[in-house]
C-alpha positions in Angstrom: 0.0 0.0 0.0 1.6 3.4 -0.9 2.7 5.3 2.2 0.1 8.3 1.7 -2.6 5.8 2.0 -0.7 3.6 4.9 -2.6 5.6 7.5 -6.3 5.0 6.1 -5.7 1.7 6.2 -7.9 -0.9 8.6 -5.2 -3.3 9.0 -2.0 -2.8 11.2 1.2 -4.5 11.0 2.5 -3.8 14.0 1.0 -6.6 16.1 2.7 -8.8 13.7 5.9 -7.0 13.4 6.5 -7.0 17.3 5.2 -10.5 17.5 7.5 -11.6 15.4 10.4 -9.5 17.0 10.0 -11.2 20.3 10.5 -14.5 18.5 13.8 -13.8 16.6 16.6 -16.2 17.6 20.4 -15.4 18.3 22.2 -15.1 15.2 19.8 -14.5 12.7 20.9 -12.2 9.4 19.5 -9.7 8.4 19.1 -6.7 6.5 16.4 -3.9 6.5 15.3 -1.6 3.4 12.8 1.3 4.8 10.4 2.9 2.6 8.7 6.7 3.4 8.6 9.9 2.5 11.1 12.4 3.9 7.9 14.9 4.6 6.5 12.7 7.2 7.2 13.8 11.2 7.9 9.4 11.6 10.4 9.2 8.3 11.3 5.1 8.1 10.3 5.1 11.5 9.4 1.5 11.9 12.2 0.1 9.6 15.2 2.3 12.4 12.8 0.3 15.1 13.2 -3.2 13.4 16.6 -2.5 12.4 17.9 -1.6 15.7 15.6 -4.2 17.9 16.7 -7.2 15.4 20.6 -6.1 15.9 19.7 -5.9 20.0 18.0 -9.8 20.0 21.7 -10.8 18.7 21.0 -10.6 14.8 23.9 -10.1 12.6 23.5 -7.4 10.2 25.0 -7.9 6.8 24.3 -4.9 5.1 23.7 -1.3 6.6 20.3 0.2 6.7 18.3 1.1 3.8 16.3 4.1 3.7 13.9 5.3 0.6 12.1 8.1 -0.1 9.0 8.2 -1.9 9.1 12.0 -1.6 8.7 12.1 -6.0 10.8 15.4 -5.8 
């Protein structure tokens, strides 16, 4: 769903997201890629969350943090 729609949506990730978090075992790799829109007061706000929980569970990080901007400008 496109980020300037995200917020009218009726279904939320995050239950799932910090489900999932609390499940993650030592070790695991991983990478994030954020996607947002530099205008927004939360910019990639979840993906730095993810990114820095997964890496404080004991995941190894094999690439550095991605962050888009679907600002069009």
């Amino acid at each position: 769903m496109p980020t300037h729609t995200a917020s009218k949506s009726k279904i939320s990730l995050t239950p799932f997201i910090f489900s999932t978090l609390s499940q993650i075992r030592y070790g695991l790799l991983f990478q994030v890629f954020a996607l947002g829109n530099k205008t927004y007061e939360h910019y990639n706000a979840m993906g730095k969350y993810v990114d820095r929980r997964l890496e404080e569970l004991g995941g190894v990080r094999v690439y550095e943090l991605g962050l888009g901007d679907d600002d069009g400008k």
